[in-house]
C-alpha distance (Angstrom), angle and dihedral (degrees) to the residues before:
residue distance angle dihedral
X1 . . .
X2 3.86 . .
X3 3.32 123.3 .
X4 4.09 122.1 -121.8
X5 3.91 96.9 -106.1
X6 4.52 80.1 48.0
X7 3.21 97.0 49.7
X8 4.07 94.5 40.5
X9 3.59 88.7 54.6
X10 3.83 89.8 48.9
X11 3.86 95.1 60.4
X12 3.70 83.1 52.7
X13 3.34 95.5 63.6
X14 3.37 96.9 41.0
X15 3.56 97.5 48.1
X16 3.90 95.6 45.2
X17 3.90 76.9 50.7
X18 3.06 110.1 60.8
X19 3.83 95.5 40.5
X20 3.39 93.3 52.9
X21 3.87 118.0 22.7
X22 3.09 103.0 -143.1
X23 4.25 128.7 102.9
X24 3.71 106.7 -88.4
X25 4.00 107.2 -128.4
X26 3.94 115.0 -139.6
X27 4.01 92.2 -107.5
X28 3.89 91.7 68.2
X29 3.83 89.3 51.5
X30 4.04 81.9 49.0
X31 3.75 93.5 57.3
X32 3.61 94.9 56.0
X33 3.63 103.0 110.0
X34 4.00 95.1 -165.5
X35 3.96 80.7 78.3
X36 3.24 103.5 59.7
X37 4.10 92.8 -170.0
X38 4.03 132.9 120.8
X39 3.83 120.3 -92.6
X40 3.80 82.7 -103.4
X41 3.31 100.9 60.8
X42 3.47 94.3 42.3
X43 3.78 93.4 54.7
X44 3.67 89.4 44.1
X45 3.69 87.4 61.1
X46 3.44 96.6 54.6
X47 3.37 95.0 42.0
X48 4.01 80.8 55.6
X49 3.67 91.5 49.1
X50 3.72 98.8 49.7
X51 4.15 92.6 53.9
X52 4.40 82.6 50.4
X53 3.46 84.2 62.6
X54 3.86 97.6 -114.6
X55 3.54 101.6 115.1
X56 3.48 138.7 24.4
X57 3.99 134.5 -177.8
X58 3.78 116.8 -136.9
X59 3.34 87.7 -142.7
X60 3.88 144.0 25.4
X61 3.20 93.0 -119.6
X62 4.19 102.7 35.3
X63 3.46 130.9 80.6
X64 3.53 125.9 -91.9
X65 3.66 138.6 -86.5
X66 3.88 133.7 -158.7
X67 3.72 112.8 -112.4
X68 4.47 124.0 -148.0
X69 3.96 80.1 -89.0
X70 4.08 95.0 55.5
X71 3.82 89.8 44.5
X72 3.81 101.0 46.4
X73 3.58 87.3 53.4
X74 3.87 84.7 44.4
X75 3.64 89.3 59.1
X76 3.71 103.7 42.3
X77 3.64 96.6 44.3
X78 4.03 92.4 47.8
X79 3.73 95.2 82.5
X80 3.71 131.1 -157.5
X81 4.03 117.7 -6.3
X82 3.96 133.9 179.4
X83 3.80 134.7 169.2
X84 3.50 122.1 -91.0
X85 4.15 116.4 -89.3
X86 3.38 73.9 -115.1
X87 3.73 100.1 62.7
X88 3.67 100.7 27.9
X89 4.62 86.9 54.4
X90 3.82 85.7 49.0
X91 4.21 96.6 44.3
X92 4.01 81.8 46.4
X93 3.74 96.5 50.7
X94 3.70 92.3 53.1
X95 3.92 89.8 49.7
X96 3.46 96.1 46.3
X97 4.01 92.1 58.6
X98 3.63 107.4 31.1
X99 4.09 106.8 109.3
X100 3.52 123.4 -164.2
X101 4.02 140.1 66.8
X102 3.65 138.6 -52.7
X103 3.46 92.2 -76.4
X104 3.96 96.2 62.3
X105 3.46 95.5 42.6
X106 3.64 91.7 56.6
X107 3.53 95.0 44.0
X108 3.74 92.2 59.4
X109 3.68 101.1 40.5
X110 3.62 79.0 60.0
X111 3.83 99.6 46.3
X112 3.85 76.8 44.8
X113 4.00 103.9 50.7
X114 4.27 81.0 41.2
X115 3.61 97.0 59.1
X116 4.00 95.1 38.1
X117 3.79 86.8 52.6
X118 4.30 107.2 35.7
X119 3.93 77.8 -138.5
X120 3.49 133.5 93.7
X121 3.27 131.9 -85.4
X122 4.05 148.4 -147.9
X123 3.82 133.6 -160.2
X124 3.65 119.8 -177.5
X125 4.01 119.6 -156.2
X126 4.10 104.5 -112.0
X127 3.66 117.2 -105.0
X128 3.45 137.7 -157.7
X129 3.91 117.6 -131.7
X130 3.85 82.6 -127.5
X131 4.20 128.3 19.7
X132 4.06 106.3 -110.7
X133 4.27 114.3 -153.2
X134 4.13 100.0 -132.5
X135 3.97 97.3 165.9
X136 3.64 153.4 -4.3
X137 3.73 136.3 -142.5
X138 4.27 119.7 -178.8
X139 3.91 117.4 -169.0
X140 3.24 125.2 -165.2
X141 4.00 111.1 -135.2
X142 3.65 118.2 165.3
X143 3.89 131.0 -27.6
X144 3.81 100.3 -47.6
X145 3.74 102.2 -1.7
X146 3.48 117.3 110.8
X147 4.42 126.4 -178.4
X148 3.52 108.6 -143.3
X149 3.79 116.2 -152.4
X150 3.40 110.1 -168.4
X151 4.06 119.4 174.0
X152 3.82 119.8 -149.8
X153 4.32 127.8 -154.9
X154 3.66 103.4 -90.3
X155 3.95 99.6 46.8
X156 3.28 91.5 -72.9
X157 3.82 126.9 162.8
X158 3.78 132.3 -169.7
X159 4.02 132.9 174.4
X160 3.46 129.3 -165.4
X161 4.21 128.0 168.8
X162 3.51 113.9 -140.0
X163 4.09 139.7 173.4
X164 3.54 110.7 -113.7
X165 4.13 88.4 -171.2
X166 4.50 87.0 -140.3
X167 3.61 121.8 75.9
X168 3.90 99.4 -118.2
X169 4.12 124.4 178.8
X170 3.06 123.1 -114.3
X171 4.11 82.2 -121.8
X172 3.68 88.6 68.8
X173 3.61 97.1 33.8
X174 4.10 84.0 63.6
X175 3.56 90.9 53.2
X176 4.23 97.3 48.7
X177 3.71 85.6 55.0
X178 3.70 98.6 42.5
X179 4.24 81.4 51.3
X180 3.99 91.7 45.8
X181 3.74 91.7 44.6
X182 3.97 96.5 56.9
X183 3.68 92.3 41.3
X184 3.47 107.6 46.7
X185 4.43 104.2 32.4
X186 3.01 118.1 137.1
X187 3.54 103.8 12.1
X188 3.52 152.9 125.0
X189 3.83 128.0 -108.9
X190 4.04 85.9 -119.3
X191 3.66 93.3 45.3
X192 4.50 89.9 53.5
X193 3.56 85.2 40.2
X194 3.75 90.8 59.4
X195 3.64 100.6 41.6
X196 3.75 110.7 118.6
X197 3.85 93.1 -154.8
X198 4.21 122.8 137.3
X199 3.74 104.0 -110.3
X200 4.20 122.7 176.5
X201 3.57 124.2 -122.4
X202 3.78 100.5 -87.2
X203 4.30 91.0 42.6
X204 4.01 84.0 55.3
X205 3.88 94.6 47.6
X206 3.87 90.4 43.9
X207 4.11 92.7 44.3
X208 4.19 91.9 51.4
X209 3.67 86.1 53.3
X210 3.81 91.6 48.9
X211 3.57 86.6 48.1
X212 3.52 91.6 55.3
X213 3.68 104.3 46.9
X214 4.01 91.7 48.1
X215 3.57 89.5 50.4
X216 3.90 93.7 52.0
X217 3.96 88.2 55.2
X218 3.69 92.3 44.6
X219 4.11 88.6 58.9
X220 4.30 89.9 34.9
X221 3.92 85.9 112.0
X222 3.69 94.6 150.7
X223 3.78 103.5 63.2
X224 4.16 106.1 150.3
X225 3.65 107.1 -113.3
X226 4.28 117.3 -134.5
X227 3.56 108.4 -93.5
X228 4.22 125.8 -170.2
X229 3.58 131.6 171.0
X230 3.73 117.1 37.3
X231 3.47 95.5 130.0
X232 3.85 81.9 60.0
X233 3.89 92.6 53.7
X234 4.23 100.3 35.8
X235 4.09 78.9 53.8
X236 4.11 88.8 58.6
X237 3.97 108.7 108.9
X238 3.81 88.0 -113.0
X239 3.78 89.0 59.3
X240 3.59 98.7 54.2
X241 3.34 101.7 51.9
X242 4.17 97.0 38.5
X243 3.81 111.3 53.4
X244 3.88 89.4 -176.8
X245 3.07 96.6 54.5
X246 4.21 96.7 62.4
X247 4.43 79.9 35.2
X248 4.36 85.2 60.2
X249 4.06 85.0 52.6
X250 3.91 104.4 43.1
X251 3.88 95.4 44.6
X252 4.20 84.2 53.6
X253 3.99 88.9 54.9
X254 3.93 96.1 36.6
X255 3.68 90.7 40.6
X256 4.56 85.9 52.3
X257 3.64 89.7 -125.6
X258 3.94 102.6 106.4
X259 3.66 103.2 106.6
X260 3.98 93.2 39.7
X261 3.88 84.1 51.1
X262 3.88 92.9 49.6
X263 3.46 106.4 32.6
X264 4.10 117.7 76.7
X265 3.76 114.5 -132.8
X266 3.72 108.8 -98.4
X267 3.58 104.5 29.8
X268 3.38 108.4 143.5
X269 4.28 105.0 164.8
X270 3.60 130.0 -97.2
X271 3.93 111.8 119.0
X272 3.89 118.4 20.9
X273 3.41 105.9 -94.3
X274 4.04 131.5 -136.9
X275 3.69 128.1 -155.0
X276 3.55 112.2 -175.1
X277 4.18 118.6 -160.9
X278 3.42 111.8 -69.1
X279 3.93 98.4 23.0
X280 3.72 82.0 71.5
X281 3.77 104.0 106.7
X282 4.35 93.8 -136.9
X283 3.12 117.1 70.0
X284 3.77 103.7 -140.7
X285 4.11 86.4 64.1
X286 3.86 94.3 54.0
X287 3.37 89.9 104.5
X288 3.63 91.7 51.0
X289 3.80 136.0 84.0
X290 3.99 114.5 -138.7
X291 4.03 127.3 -170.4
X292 3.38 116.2 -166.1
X293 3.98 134.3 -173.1
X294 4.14 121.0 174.9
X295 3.65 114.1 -142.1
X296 4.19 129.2 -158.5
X297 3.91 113.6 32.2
X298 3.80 122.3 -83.5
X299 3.36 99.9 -116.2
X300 4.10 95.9 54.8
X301 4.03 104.7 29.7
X302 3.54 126.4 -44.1
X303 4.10 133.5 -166.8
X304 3.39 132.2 170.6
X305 3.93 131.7 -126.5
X306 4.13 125.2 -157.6
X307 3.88 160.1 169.2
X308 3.48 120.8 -130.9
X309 4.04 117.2 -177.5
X310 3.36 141.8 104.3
X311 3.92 133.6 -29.6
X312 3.34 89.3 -109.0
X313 3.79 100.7 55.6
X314 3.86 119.8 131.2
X315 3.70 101.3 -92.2
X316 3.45 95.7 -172.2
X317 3.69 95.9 61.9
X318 4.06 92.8 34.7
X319 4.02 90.1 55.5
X320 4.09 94.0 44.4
X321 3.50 97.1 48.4
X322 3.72 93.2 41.1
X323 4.00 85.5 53.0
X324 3.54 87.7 51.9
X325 3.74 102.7 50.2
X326 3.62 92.4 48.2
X327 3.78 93.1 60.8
X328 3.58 88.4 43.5
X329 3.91 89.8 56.8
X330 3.69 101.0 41.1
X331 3.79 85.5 58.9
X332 3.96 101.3 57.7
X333 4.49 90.1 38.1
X334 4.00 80.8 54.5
X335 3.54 87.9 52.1
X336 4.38 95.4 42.0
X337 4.10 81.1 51.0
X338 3.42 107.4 32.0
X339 3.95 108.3 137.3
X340 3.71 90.3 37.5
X341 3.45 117.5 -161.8
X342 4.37 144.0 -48.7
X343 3.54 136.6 -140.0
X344 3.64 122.1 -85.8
X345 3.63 106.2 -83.9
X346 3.94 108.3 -113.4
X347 3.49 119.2 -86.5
């Protein structure tokens, strides 16, 4: 356990740290006249610090930096933080008058979180913990071919051509769908598939291909998630001078593993969480700092939203905005599944 005048002198180091990048020598500590202590005791401190395990100097004769330890106790001991009015009016604004679907509101919030943060930042898409049937379109195109249209919980649209082997109007086409639509909404591909309901010829064809297509989203586990501001992280100090360490990052994201790297099994939302270097679970992020919120509710569609950058990122900022965002999102997926879903109808 630190003691105040430790643990004040910490912060210093991390904050002069982090907004400068370079090892903080003892004399800069000493000038801080919040302390009000000799050079010995400040130097004692640090000395006392670095044998904790909260700092360390590169060098003998460097400065010193704050290690995973020194920020997670950083972090935990920082207490509550929120964006400026300011920030949050301006993030709001831009919310309130963006038009368009998921896909450009989660490109912005992370274009958004990205430029709040000079980090990068990931968006994932919002996903159900099972694929609900809201509605169903048939178009007739030529002869045997037939468009389905087939509209998903969350806003979501898929198409698929398909050979119905009948010529069938486009009369009758508009009734199968109107049929399909009342009987299946708002359920899963398990639930249709268990239906015991009488169904003609054309109903059946059209339902297996429904089954199909749902089931195909419900195993899509490697959608890309949005990504902005890499140039702002490869332009970080620690960047510049490391070219592995941006190399460890881009094959994650080329590779489609980034958000399995960064995100810990089990996390489910709540409180923003921080992962600080090693904690992360992949090795190529260990020298990497990641702040995650989830956004939605679990039991309707859920995504998650992040900053990935360096250990010495400014946490403060990262977890605020973070908190922000993920308000911001849970509002507009309440909105994309608001009604939810019913019970099977009886068979």
């Amino acid at each position: 356990m630190l003691s105040p005048r430790q643990q004040k002198i910490l912060e210093n180091i991390i904050g002069q740290y982090i907004n400068g990048a370079r090892p903080v020598p003892s004399q800069s500590i000493i000038n801080d006249p919040e302390l009000g202590v000799s050079s010995a005791t400040v130097r004692n401190e640090m000395a006392r610090l670095e044998e904790e395990g909260y700092i360390l100097r590169p060098h003998t004769s460097a400065g010193s930096i704050p290690t995973d330890k020194g920020y997670r106790l950083y972090v935990e001991t920082m207490g509550e933080t929120r964006l400026p009015v300011a920030d949050q009016e301006r993030l709001s604004q831009l919310f309130s008058t963006a038009e368009g679907e998921l896909d450009v509101w989660l490109n912005l919030a992370a274009s958004l979180l990205a430029g709040m943060v000079r980090n990068t930042a990931v968006v994932s898409a919002p996903r159900s913990p099972s694929t609900l049937f809201k509605h169903l379109e048939l178009v007739s195109l030529q002869d045997t071919l037939v468009l389905i249209v087939l509209v998903l919980n969350g806003a979501r649209v898929r198409q698929q051509v398909v050979t119905i082997e009948e010529n069938v109007s486009q009369e009758r086409l508009t009734v199968t769908a109107t049929k399909l639509s009342a009987l299946y909404s708002g359920l899963t591909a398990q639930e249709i598939g268990s239906l015991t309901v009488k169904l003609s010829p054309i109903e059946r064809k059209v339902t297996d291909y429904l089954l199909k297509m749902i089931e195909s989203e419900d195993e899509d586990e490697n959608t890309e998630p949005y990504l902005d501001g890499l140039h702002f992280l490869f332009g970080q100090p620690e960047f510049v001078n490391n070219r592995q360490l941006g190399l460890s990052l881009m094959e994650l994201i080329e590779g489609r593993s980034l958000l399995r790297s960064i995100v810990p099994p089990g996390f489910t939302g709540g409180k923003v969480r921080v992962i600080i270097g090693k904690e992360n679970v992949a090795e190529p992020i260990h020298d990497y700092s990641v702040v995650l919120g989830s956004y939605g509710t679990p039991r309707q569609a859920s995504g998650t939203i992040g900053v990935i950058g360096p250990t010495r990122m400014s946490y403060g900022r990262a977890i605020a905005t973070v908190s922000f965002l993920t308000s911001a999102l849970s509002r507009l997926v309440d909105e994309l599944y608001e009604g939810g879903r019913r019970a099977p109808p009886p068979a």
